[in-house]
N, C-alpha and C positions, 0 to 999 in steps of 0.2 A: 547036751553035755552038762555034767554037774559040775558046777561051778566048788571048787574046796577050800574058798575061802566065804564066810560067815560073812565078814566087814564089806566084803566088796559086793554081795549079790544086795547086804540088808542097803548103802547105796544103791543100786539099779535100784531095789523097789521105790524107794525113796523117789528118786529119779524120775522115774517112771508114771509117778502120783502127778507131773506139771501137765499143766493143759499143753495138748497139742503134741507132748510127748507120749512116744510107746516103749514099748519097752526093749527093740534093736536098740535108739537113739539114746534109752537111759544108759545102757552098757557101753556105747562110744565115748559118750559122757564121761561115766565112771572111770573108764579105763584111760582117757584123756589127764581127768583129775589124777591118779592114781602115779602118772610120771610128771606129775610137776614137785616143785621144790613146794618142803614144807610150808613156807614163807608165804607161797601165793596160797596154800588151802586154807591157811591160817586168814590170811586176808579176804580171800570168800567167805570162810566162817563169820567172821566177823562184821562185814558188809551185810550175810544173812540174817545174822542176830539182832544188828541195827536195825533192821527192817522197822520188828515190834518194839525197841524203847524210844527209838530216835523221830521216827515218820510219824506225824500228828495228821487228823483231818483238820482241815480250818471248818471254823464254824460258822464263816461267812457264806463263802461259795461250795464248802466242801471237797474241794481240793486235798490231796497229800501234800504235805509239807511239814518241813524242820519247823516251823512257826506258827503262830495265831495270832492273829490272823496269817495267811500267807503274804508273800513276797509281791504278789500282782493285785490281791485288795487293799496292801496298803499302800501303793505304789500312786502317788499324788496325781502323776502325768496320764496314768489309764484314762480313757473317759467313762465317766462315771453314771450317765444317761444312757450308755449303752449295756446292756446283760446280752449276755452268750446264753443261753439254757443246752447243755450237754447231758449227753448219757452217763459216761464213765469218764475217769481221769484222763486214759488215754485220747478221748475226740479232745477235750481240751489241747492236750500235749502237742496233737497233731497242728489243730488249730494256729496253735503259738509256733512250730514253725514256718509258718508262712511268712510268718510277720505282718498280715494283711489285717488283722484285727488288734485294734488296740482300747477297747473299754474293759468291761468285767465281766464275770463268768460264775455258773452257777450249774455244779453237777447236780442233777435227779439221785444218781444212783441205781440207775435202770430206767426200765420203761414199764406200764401197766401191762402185762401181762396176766388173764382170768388164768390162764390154763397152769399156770406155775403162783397163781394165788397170791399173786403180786398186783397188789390196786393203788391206790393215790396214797393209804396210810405206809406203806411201806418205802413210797418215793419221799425226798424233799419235794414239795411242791406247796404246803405250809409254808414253809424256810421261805418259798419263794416271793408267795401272796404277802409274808411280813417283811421280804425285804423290800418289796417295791411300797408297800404303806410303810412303813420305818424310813424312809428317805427325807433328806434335808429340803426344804421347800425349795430352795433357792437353785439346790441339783437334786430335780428330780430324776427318777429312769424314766424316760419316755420311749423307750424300744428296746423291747424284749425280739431277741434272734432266735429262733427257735434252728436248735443245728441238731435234731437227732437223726437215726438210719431211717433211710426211705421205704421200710417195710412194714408189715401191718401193724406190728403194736406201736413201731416210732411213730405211722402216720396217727395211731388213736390218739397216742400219749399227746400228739400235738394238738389236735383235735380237742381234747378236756381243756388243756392249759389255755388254747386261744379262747376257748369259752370262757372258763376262769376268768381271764383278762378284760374283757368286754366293758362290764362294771366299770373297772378302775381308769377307763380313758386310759388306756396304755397303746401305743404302736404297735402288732404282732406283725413281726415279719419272718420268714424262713429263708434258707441257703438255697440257692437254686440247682437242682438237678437237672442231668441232661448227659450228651453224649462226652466222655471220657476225649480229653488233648489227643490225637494218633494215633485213633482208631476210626475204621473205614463202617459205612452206613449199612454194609451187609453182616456186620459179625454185631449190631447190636441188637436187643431185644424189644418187641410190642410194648412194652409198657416204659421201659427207656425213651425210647422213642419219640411214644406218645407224651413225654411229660417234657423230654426237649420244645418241642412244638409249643407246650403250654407254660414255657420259661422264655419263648424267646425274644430275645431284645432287640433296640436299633442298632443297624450296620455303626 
């Protein structure tokens, strides 16, 4: 069917453009937005716009944030010997709900990837080597977490960094995987599996 309004198909495409969106889901969208009060598009608009003046990267850890440094690097009570090493904003995000981690954090900004031409110049991992030589004697980092995806380029990308680290007398430690809370031992996978077995702790 052709759509005979111009404003509302040039939204769908729009729409249509976010990850994970198609283009049924942009037109529910549209059409959602379409019956609400000017007041709240106005206020989407404006939230959207704030994105690019308002949201800063920090230049510490690389984080998004209103400030620079962020909120959690300058945040006195963090412990300061510990570094999180993260992919994207998001594993951070996620992280910080838990509330199980409380030192400091450092996004890469991906992972090495040859096949998308994304190598070490294109990560922070620079950023990273100067922030653990840039530390105050007295608090140093002594343990770097390495928290990226357990698939092939996270495990390289960990794999370079913990090399990297060797030199520096630094701790390299990782998050541990394994079988998922309420799931049963026939619906998981060989290599799952196998890597529970090579996490596991005492009772």
């Amino acid at each position: 069917m052709k759509i005979t309004s111009e404003a509302l198909e040039r939204a769908i495409e729009e729409l249509a453009k976010l990850p994970g969106t198609g283009r049924k889901s942009a037109r529910r969208m549209a059409l959602h937005l379409l019956k609400q009060p000017e007041s709240s598009l106005q206020e989407l608009a404006s939230a959207i716009s704030n994105l690019k003046t308002k949201v800063n990267v920090c230049t510490v850890c690389g984080t998004f944030s209103d400030t620079d440094p962020c909120t959690i690097c300058e945040n006195p009570k963090r412990a300061i010997g510990q570094l999180c090493v993260v992919e994207e904003f998001q594993d951070m995000y996620f992280i910080e709900q838990t509330n199980q981690f409380q030192g400091q954090y450092h996004v890469l900004g991906g992972v090495l990837s040859p096949m998308n031409q994304i190598g070490p110049d294109e990560l922070r991992i620079k950023e990273l080597i100067q922030r653990i030589h840039q530390t105050d004697v007295d608090t140093p980092i002594n343990e770097v977490i390495l928290a990226l995806n357990p698939d092939a380029e996270g495990e390289a990308t960990s794999y370079y960094i913990q090399k990297l680290m060797e030199p520096l007398g630094v701790n390299v430690t990782r998050i541990a995987y394994g079988i998922p809370m309420g799931t049963d031992l026939e619906y998981i996978d060989d290599a799952t599996l196998t890597r529970a077995f090579s996490n596991r702790t005492s009772f």
